[in-house]
TORSE-796937 format. One record per residue (C-alpha): residue in one letter; y, z, x; residue number from 1. Coordinates in steps of 0.25 Angstrom, whole numbers, plus 5000, padded with zeros to 4 digits. Layout:
// residues N
<residu A	Y Y	Z Z	X X	num NUM>;
...
***
This chain:
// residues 84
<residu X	Y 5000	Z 5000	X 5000	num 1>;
<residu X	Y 5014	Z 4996	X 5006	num 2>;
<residu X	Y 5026	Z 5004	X 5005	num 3>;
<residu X	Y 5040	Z 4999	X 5004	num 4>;
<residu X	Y 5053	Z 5003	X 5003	num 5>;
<residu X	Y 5060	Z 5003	X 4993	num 6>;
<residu X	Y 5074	Z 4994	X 4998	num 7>;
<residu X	Y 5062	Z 4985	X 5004	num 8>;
<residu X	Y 5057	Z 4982	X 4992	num 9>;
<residu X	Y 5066	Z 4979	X 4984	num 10>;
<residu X	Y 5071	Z 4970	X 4995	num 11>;
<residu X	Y 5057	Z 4962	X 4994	num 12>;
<residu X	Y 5053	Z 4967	X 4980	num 13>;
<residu X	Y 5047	Z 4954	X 4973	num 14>;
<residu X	Y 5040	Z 4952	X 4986	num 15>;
<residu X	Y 5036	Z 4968	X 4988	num 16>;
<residu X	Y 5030	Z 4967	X 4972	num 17>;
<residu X	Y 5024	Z 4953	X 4974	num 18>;
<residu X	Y 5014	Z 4958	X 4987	num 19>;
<residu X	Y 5012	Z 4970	X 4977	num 20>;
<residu X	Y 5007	Z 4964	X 4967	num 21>;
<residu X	Y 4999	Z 4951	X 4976	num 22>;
<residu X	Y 4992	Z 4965	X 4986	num 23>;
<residu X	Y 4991	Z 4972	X 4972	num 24>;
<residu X	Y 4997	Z 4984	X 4980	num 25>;
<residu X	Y 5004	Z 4994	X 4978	num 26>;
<residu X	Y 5020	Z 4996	X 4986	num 27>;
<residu X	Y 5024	Z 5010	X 4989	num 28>;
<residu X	Y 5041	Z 5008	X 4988	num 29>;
<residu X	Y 5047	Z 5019	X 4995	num 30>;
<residu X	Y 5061	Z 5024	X 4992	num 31>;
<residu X	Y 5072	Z 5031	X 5002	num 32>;
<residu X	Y 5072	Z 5046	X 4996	num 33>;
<residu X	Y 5063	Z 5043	X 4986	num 34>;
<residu X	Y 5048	Z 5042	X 4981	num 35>;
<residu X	Y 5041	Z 5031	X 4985	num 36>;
<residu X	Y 5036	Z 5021	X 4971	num 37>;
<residu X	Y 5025	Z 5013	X 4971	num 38>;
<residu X	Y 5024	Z 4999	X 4966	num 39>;
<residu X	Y 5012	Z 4992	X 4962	num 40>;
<residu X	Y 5007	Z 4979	X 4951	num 41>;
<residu X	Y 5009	Z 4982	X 4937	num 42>;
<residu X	Y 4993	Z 4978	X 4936	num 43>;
<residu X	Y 4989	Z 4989	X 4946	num 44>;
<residu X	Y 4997	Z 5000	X 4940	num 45>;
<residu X	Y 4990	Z 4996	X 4925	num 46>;
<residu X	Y 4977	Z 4997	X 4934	num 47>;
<residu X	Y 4983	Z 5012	X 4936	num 48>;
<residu X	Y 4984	Z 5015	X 4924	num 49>;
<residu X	Y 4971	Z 5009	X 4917	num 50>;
<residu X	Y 4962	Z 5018	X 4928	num 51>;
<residu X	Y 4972	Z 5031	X 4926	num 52>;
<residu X	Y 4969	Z 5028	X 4909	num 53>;
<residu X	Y 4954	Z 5026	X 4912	num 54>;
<residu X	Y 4954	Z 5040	X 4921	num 55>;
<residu X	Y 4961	Z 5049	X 4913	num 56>;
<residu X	Y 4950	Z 5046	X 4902	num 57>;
<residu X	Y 4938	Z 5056	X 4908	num 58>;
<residu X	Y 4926	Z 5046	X 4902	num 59>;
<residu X	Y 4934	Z 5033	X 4907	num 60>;
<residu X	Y 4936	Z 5041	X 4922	num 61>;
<residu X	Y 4924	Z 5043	X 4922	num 62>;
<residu X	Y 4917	Z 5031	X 4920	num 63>;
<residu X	Y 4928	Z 5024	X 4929	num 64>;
<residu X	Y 4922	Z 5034	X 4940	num 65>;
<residu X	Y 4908	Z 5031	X 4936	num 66>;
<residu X	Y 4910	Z 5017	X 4937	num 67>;
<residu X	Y 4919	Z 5017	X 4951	num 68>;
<residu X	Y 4908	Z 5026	X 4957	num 69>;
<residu X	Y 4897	Z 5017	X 4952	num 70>;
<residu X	Y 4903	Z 5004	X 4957	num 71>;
<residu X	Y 4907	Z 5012	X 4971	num 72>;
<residu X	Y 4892	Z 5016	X 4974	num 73>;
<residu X	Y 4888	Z 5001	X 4970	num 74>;
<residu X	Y 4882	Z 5004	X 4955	num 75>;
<residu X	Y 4888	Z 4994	X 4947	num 76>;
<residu X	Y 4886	Z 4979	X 4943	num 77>;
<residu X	Y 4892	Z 4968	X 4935	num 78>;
<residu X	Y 4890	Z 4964	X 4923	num 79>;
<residu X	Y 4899	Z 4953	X 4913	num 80>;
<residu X	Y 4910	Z 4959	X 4905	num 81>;
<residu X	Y 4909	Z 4961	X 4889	num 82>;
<residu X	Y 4920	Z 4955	X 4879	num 83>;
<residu X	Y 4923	Z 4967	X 4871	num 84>;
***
């Protein structure tokens, strides 16, 4: 993850949120006397906050784990998706 500051990118913004977006990366911006922001794709952050919805769920948390664990240690396969 890079980390710019912040008169840098606005200098070079489009170009700073373009390679964002192309890496699908995140850009840590930090600011004189202030906390530092991150920045990253609109797609990624609704990644966020699909898993943070699916985990604060107990039964959906923990079939995620099961299934992380499970593909992690080799046990999984493929199969063809089902129109619902």
């Amino acid at each position: 993850m890079r980390a710019v500051q912040l008169a840098d990118f606005g200098k070079s913004m489009d170009e700073n949120l373009a390679r964002l977006v192309d890496d699908r990366d995140a850009l840590i911006v930090t600011r004189p006397g202030g906390e530092a922001v991150i920045v990253f794709p609109l797609s990624d952050w609704e990644s966020h906050l699909e898993t943070v919805g699916l985990l604060k769920d107990s039964a959906d948390a923990e079939i995620t784990r099961r299934a992380l664990r499970n593909a992690r240690e080799g046990r999984h396969s493929a199969h063809a998706l089902v129109e619902p």
